[in-house]
GUNUMAR-729917 format. One record per residue (C-alpha): residue number from 1; residue in one letter; chain; x, y, z. Coordinates in steps of 0.001 Angstrom, whole numbers. Each point is the difference from the previous one (the first is absolute). Layout:
+------+------+------+---------+---------+---------+
! tise ! bafi ! doba !       x !       y !       z !
+------+------+------+---------+---------+---------+
!  NUM !    A !    A !       X !       Y !       Z !
...
+------+------+------+---------+---------+---------+
END
This chain:
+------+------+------+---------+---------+---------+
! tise ! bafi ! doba !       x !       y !       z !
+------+------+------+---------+---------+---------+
!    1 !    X !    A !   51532 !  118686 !  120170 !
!    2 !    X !    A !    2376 !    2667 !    -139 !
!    3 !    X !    A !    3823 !   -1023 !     945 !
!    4 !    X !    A !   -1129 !   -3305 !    -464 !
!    5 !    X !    A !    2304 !   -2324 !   -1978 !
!    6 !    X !    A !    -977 !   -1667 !   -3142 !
!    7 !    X !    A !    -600 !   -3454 !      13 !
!    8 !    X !    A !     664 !   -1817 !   -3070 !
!    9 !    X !    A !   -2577 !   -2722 !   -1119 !
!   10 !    X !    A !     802 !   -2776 !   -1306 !
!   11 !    X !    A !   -1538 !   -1057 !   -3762 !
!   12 !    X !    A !   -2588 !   -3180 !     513 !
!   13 !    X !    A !    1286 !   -3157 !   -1644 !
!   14 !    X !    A !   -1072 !   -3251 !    -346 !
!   15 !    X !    A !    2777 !   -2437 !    1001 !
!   16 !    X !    A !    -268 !   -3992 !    -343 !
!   17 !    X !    A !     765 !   -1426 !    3412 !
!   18 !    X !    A !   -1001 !   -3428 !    1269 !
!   19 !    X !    A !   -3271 !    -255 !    2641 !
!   20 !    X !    A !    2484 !    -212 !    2771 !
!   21 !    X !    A !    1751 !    3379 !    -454 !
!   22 !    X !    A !     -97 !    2532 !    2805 !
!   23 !    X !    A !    -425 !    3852 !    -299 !
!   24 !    X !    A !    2846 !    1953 !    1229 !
!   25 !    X !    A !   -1196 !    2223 !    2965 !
!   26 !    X !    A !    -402 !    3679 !    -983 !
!   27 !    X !    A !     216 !    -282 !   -3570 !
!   28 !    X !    A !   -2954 !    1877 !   -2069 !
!   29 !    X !    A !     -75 !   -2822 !   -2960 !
!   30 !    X !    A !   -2404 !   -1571 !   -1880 !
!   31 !    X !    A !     795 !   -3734 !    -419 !
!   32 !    X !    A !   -2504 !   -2748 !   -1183 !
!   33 !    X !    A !     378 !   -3183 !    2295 !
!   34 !    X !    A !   -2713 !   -2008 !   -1179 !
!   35 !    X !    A !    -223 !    -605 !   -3201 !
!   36 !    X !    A !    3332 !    1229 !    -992 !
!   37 !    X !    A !    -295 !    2317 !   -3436 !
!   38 !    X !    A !     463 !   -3375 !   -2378 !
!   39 !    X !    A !   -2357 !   -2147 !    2533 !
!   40 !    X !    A !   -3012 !    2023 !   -1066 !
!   41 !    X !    A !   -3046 !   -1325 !   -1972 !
!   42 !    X !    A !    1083 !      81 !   -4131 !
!   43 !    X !    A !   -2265 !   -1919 !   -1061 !
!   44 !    X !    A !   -3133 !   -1762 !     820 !
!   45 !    X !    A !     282 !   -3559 !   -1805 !
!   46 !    X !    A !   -3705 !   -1210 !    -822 !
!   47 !    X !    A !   -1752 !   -3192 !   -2518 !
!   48 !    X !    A !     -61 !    2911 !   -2690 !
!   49 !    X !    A !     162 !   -2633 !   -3352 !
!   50 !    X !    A !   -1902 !   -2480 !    1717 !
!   51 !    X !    A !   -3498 !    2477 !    1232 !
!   52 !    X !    A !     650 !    1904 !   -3662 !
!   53 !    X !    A !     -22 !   -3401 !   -1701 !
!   54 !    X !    A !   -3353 !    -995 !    1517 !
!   55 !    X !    A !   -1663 !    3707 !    -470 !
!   56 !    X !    A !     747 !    -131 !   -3677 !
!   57 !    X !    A !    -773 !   -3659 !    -417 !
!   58 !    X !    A !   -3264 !     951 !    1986 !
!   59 !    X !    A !   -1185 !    3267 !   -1563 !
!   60 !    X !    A !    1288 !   -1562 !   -3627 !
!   61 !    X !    A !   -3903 !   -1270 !     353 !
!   62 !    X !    A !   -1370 !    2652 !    -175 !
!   63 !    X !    A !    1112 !    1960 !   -2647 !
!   64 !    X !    A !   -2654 !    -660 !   -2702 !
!   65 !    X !    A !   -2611 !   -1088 !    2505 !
!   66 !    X !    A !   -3391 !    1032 !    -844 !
!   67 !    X !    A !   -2543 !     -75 !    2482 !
!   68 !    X !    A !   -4323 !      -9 !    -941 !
!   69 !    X !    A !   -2815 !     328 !    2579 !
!   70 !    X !    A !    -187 !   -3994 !     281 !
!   71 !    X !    A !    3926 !    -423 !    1452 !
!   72 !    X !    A !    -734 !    3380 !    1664 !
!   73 !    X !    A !     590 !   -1833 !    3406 !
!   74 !    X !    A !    3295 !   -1060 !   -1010 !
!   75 !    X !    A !    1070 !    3146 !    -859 !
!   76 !    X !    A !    -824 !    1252 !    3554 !
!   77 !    X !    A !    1880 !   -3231 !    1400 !
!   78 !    X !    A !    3161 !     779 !   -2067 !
!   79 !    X !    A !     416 !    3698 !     634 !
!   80 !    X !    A !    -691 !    -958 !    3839 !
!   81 !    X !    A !    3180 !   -2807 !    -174 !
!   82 !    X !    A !    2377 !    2802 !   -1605 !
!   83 !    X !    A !   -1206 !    2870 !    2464 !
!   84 !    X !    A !     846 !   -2585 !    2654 !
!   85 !    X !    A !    3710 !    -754 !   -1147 !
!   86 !    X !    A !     423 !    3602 !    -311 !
!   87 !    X !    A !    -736 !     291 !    3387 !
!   88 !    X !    A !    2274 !   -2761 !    1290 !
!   89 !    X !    A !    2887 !    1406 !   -1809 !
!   90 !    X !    A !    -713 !    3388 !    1385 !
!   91 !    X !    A !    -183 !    -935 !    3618 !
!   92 !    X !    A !    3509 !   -2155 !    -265 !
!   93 !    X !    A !    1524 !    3404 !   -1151 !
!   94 !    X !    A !   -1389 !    2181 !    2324 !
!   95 !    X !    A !    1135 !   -2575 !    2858 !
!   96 !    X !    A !    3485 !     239 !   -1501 !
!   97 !    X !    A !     470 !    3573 !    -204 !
!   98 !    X !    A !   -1460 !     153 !    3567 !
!   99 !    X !    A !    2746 !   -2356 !    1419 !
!  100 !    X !    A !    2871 !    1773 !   -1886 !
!  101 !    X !    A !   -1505 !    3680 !    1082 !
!  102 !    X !    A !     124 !   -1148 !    3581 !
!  103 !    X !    A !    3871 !     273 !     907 !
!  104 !    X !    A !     248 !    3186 !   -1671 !
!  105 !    X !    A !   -3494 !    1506 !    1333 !
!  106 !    X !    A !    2131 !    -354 !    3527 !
!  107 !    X !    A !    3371 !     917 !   -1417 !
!  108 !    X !    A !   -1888 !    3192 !    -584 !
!  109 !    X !    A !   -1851 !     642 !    2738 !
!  110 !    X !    A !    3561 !       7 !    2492 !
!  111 !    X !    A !    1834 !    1481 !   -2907 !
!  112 !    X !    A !   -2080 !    3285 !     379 !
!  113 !    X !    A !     -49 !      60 !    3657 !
!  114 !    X !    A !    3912 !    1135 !     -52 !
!  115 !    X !    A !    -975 !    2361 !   -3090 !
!  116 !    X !    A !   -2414 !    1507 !    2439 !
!  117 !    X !    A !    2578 !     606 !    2394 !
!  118 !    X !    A !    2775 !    1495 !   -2475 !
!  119 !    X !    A !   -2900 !    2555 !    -713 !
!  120 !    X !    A !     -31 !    1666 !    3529 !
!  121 !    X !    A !    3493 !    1671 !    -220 !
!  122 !    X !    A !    -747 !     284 !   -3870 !
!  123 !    X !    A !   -2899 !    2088 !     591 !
!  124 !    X !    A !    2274 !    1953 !    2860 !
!  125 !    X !    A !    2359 !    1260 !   -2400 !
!  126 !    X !    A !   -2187 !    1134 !   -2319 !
!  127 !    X !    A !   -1701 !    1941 !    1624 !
!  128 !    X !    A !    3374 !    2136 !     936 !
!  129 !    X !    A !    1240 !    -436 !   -3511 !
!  130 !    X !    A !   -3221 !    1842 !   -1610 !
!  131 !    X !    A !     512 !    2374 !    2810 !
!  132 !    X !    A !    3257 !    1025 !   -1521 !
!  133 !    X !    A !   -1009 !    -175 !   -3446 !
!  134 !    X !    A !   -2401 !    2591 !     764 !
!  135 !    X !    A !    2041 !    2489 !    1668 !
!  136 !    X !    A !    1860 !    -580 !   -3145 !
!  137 !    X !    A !   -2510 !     600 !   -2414 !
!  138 !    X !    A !   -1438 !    2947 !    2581 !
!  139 !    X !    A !    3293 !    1605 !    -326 !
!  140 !    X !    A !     317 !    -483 !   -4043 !
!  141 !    X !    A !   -3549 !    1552 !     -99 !
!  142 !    X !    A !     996 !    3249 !    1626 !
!  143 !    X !    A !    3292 !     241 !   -2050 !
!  144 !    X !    A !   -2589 !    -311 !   -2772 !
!  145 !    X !    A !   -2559 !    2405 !     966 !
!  146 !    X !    A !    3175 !    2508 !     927 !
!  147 !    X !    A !     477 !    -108 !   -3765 !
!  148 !    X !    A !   -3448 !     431 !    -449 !
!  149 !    X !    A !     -92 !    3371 !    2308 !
!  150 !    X !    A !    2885 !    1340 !   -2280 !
!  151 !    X !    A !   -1391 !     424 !   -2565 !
!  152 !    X !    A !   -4026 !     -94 !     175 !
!  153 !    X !    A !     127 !    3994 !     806 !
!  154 !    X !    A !   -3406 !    1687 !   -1330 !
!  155 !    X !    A !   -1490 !   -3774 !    -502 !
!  156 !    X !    A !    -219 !    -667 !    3131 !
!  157 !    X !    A !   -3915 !     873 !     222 !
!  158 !    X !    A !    -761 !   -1962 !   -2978 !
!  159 !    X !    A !    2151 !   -3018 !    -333 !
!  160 !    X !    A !     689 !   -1989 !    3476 !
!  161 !    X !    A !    2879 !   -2473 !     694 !
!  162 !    X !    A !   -2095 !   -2936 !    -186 !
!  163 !    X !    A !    -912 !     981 !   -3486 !
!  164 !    X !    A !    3729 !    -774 !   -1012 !
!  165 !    X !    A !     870 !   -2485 !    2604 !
!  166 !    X !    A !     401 !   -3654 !   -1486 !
!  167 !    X !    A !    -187 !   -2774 !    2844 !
!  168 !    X !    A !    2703 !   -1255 !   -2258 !
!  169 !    X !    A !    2652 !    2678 !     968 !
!  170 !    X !    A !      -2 !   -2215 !    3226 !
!  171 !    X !    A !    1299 !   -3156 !   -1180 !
!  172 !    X !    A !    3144 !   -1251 !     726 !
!  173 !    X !    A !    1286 !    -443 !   -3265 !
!  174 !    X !    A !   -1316 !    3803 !   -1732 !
!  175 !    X !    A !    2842 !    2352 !    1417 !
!  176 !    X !    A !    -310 !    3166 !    2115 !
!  177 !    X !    A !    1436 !    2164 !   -2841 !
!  178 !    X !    A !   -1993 !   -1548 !   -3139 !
!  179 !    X !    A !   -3187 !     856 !    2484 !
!  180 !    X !    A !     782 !    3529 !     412 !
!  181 !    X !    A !     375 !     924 !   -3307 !
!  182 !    X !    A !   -3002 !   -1856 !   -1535 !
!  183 !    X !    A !   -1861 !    2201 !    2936 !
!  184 !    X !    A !    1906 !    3103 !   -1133 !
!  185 !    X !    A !    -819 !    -735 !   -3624 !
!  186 !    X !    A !   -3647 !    -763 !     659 !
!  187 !    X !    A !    -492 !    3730 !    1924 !
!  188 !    X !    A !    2077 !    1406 !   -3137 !
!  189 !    X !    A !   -2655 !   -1619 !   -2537 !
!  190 !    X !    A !   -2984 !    1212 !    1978 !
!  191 !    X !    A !    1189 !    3412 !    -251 !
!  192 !    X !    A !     715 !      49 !   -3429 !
!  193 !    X !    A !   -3744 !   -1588 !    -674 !
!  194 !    X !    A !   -1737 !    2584 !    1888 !
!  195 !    X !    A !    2093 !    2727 !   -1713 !
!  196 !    X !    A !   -1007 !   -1660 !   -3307 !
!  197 !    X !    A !   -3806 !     313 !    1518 !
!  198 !    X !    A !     213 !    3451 !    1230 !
!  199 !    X !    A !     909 !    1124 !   -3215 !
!  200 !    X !    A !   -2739 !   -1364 !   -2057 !
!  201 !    X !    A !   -2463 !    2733 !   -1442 !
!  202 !    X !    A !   -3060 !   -1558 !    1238 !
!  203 !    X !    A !   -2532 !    1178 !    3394 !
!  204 !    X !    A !      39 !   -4132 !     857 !
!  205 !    X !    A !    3940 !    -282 !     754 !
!  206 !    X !    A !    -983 !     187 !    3750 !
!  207 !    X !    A !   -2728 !   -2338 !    -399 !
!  208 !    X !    A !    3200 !   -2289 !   -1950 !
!  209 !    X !    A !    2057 !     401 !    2656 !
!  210 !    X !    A !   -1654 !    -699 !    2578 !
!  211 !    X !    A !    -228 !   -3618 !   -1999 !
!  212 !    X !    A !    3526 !     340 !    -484 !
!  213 !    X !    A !     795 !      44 !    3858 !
!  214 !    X !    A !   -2493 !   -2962 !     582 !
!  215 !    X !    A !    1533 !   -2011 !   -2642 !
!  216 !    X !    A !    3505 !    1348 !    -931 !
!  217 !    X !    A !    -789 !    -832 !   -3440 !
!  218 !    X !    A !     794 !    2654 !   -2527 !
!  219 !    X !    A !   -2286 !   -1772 !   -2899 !
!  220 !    X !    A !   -3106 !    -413 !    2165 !
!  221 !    X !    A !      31 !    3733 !    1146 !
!  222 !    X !    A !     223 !    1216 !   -3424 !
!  223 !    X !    A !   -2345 !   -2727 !   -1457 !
!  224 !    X !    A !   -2256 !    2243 !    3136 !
!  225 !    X !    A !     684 !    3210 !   -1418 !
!  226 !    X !    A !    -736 !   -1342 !   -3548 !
!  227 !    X !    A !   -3367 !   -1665 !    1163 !
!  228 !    X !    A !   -1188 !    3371 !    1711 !
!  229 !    X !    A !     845 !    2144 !   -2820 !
!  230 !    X !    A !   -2054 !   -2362 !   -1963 !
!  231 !    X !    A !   -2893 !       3 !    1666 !
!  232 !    X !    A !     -74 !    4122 !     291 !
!  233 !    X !    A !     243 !     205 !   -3689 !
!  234 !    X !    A !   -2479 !   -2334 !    -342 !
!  235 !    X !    A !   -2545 !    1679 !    2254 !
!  236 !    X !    A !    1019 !    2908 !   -1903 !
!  237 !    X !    A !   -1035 !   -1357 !   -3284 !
!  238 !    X !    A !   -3286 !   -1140 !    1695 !
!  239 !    X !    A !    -701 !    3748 !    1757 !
!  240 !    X !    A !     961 !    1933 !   -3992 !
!  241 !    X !    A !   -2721 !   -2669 !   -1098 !
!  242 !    X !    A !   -2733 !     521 !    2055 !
!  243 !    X !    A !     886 !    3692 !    -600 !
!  244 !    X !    A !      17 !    -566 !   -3323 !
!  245 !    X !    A !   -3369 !   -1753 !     351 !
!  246 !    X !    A !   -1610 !    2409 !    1939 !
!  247 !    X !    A !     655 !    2806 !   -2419 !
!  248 !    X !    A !   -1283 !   -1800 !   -2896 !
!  249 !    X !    A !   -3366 !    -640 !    2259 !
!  250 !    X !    A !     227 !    3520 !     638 !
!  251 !    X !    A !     290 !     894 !   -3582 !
!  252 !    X !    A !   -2622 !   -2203 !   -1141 !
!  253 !    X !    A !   -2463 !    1514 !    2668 !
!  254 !    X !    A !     987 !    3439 !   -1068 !
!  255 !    X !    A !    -826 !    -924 !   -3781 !
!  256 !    X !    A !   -3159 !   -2030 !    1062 !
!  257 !    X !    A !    -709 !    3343 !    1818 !
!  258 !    X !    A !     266 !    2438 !   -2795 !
!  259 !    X !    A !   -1802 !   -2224 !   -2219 !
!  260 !    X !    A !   -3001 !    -274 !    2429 !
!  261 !    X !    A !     105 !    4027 !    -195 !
!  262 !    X !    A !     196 !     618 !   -3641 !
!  263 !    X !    A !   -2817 !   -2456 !    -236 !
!  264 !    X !    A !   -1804 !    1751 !    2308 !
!  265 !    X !    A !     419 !    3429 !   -1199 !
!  266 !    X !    A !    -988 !   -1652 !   -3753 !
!  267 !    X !    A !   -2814 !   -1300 !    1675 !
!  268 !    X !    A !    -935 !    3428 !    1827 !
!  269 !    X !    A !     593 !    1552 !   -3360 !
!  270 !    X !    A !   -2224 !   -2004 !   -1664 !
!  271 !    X !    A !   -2844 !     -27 !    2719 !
!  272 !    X !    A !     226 !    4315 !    -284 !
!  273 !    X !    A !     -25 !    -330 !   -4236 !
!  274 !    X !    A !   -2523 !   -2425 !     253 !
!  275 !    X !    A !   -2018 !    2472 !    2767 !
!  276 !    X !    A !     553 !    3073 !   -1999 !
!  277 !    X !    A !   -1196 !   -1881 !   -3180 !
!  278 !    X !    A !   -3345 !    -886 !    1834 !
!  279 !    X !    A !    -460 !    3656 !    1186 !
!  280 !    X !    A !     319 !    1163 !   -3394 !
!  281 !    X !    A !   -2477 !   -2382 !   -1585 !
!  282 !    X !    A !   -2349 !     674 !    2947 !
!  283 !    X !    A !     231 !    3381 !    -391 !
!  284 !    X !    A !    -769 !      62 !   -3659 !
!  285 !    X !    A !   -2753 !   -2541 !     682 !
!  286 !    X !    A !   -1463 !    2629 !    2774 !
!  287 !    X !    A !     490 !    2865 !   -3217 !
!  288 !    X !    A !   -1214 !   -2582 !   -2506 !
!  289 !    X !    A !   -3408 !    -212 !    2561 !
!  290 !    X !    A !    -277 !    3630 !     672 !
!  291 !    X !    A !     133 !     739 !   -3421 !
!  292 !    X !    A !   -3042 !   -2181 !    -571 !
!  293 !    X !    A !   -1795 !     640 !    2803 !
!  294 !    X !    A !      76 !    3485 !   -1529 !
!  295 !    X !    A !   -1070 !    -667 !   -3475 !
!  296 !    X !    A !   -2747 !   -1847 !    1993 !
!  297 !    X !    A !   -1252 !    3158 !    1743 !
!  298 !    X !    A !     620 !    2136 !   -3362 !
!  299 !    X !    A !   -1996 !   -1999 !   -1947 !
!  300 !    X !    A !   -2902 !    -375 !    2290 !
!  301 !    X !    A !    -404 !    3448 !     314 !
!  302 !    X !    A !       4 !     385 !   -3412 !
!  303 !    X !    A !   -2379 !   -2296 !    -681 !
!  304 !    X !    A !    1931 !   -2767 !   -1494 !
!  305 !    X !    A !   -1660 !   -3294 !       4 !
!  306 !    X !    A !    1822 !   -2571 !    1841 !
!  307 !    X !    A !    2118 !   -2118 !   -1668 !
!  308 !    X !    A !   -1872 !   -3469 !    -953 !
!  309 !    X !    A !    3355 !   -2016 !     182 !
!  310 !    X !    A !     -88 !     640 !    3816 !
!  311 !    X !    A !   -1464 !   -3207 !    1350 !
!  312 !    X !    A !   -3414 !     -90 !    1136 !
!  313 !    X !    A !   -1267 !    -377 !    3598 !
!  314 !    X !    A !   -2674 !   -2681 !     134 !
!  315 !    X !    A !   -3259 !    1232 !    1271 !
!  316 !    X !    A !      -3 !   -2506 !    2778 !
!  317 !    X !    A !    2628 !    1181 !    1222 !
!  318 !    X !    A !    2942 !   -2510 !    -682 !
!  319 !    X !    A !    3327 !    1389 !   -1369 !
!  320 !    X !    A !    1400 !    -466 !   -3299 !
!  321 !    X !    A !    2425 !   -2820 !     770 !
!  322 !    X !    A !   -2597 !   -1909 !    1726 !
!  323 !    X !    A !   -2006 !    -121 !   -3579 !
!  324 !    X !    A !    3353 !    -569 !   -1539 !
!  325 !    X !    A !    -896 !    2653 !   -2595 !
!  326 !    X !    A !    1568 !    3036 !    -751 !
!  327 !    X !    A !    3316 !     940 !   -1561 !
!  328 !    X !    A !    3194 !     133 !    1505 !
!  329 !    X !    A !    1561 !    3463 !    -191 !
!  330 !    X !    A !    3282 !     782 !   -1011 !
!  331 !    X !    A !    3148 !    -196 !    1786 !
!  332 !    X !    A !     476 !    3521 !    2030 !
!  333 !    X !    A !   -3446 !     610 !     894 !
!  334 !    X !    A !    -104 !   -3012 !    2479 !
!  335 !    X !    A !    -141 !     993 !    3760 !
!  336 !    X !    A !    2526 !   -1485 !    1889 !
!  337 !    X !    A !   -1390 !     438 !    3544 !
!  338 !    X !    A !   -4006 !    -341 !    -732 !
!  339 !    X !    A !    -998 !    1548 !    3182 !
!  340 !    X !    A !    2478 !    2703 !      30 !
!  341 !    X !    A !    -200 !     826 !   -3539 !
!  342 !    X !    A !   -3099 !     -37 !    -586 !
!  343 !    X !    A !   -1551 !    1768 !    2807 !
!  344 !    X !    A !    2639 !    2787 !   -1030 !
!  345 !    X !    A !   -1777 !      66 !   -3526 !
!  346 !    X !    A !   -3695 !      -1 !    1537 !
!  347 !    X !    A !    1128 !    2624 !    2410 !
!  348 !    X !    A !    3156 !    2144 !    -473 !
!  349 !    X !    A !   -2609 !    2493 !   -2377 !
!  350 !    X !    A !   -2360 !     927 !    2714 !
!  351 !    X !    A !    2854 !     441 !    3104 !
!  352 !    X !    A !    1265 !    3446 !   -1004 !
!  353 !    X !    A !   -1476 !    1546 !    2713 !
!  354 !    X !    A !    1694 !     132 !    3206 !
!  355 !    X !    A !    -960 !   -2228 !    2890 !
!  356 !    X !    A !   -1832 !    2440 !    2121 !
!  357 !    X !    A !   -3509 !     663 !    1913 !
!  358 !    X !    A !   -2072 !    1408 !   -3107 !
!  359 !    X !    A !   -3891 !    1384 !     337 !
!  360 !    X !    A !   -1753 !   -2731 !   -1672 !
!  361 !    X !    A !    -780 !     237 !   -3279 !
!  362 !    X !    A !   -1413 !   -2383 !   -2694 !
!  363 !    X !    A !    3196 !   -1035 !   -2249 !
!  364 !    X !    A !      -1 !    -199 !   -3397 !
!  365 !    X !    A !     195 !   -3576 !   -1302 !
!  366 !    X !    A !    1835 !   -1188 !   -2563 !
!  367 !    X !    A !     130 !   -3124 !   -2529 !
!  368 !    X !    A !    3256 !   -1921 !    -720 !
!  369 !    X !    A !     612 !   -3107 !   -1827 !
!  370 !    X !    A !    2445 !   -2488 !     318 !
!  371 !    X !    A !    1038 !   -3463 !     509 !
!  372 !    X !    A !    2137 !   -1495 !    2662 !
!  373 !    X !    A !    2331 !   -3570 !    -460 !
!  374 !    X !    A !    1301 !   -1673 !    3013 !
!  375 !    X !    A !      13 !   -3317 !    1928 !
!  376 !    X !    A !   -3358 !    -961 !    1675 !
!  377 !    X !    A !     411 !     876 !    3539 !
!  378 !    X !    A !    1137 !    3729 !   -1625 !
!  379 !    X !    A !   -2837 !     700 !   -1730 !
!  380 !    X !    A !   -2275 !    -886 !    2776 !
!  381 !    X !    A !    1617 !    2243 !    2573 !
!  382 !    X !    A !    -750 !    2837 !   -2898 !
!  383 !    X !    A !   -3150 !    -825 !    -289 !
!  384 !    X !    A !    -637 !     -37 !    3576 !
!  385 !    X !    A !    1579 !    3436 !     486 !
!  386 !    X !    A !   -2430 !    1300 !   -3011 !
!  387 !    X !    A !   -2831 !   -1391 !    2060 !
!  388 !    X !    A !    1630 !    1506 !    3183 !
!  389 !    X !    A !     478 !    3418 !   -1392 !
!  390 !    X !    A !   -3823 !      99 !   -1567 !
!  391 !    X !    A !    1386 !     116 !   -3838 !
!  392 !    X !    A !   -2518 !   -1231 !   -2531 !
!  393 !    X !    A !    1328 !   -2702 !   -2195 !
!  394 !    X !    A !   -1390 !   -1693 !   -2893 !
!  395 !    X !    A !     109 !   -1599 !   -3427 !
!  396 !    X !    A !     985 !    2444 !   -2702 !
!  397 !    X !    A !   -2270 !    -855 !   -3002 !
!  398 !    X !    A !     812 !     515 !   -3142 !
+------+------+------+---------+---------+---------+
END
């Protein structure tokens, strides 16, 4: 308590009076009375030789002992007899250590009762003592933060007091001053890292400061900056690659493009050769047959006899490559399209005339010759339109 004089207490001892010694009133001591410090226990005198005499004399037996399923009883009935002496000597020391345990066991129990009661004002004056060590260590703290305040200026918003404050500082033994300046020196080093940040020539030196402030670590915000930059060029290589990739593909299909149209235009080129070719040979077929078909007429009105190497109708009327006789004329006097051609031949001569109402008259008839080639169903469909048209047809005889 405060104003409250100190009482000295007095060290314990252990003094050697006899049994009949009295305590002196009011006197905080700690004497033994019973036994005195040289009266205690030393040592516990026992028939050591003699019990470790018989044990080796008794397990001496059974050293090289072999035991077989026959004397398998008397191997039970031994290990039973040295379980049971193990026992015996077991329960002997347990009974001894109980006996000696007893005196203290109470010495103790009344021993703590009085440390019990010393504890009450103990815990008193603790309590007021930590009170004052924390005013103390309140007061150091604001002398601390005061050198804190003089100096954060502009950091204020990014590094805090606690971010510099060591629970340290407030130890009894780490001085006032030596606290103040490691605070002073830690504001000064955060300002000199974030000028070092600011004035890196990268777009991520906010993104490393902001680690900075989290951390206060210098290497770790930069190792930040580093990591970002990185990655960008990275994903920069990646984006020129797919560009790059995409071009080619574009290229490619452009090529793949122009190909497909210069074959196509070689193809068209051909197809219009190849037309114009067939135009031309029909058209000199269509001369070639004109030409004939003339001769034809010129020569029957001449009187010419007909030519015997035209092939002969048969009088029943079946064709010429139904007999399979007859030869086969030469290349340029075939018709290609037997019902076009040929009804053109039989007909173009007597369709001068134009297609209007005429007084009917009888029409001079004429006599042609000539021979047709064609597939089956072609020749048929000319016969048929001879038949349907009312021209006489027959076998030219020799």
């Amino acid at each position: 308590m405060a104003g409250r004089k100190k009482t000295e207490l007095p060290a314990v001892e252990s003094q050697a009076v006899s049994e009949t010694a009295t305590a002196q009133t009011g006197k905080m001591e700690f004497r033994l009375i019973s036994p005195t410090e040289d009266g205690f226990l030393r040592v516990i005198k026992w028939n050591k030789e003699e019990l470790e005499a018989a044990v080796r004399q008794k397990i001496a037996s059974y050293e090289n002992v072999v035991y077989t399923e026959d004397n398998l009883k008397q191997a039970k009935a031994d290990r039973a007899e040295l379980n049971k002496l193990t026992k015996a000597i077991e329960e002997r020391r347990k009974m001894v250590k109980k006996i000696i345990n007893e005196p203290y066991d109470i010495f103790e129990s009344e021993l703590k009762e009085i440390l019990a009661q010393i504890q009450k004002p103990v815990k008193i004056i603790d309590k007021q003592v930590k009170a004052f060590e924390d005013q103390q260590k309140e007061e150091k703290k604001k002398s601390i933060q005061a050198a804190y305040d003089e100096v954060i200026g502009d950091l204020a918003e990014v590094l805090s007091f606690d971010q510099v404050f060591d629970s340290r500082y407030l130890n009894q033994t780490y001085k006032l001053v030596a606290a103040q300046a490691d605070v002073k020196a830690k504001v000064e080093k955060v300002r000199t890292d974030l000028e070092t940040i600011d004035g890196l020539e990268s777009k991520y030196k906010l993104n490393a400061k902001d680690v900075y402030i989290k951390t206060l670590d210098l290497s770790k915000a930069l190792a930040e900056n580093k990591r970002l930059s990185d990655l960008e060029e990275k994903l920069e290589a990646e984006k020129r690659r797919k560009a790059e990739e995409e071009a080619e593909r574009k290229r490619l299909a452009e090529e793949r493009r122009k190909e497909a149209e210069e074959r196509a235009r070689l193809a068209e080129e051909q197809r219009k050769a190849q037309e114009k070719a067939e135009q031309e040979a029909a058209s000199k077929r269509q001369g070639n047959v004109s030409k004939r078909q003339q001769n034809v007429f010129e020569s029957q009105e001449s009187g010419t006899k007909p030519d015997k190497n035209v092939p002969n109708r048969a009088e029943n009327g079946t064709l010429p490559w139904e007999s399979g006789s007859g030869p086969v004329p030469a290349a340029g006097t075939t018709i290609q399209n037997a019902e076009q051609q040929a009804c053109a031949a039989a007909v173009d001569p007597f369709t001068q005339q134009q297609a209007v109402e005429q007084p009917k008259v009888q029409e001079k008839r004429y006599l042609t010759r000539f021979y047709a080639k064609g597939t089956r169903g072609q020749l048929e469909k000319l016969i048929q339109f001879m038949n349907d048209n009312g021209i006489e047809y027959g076998r030219i005889k020799a």
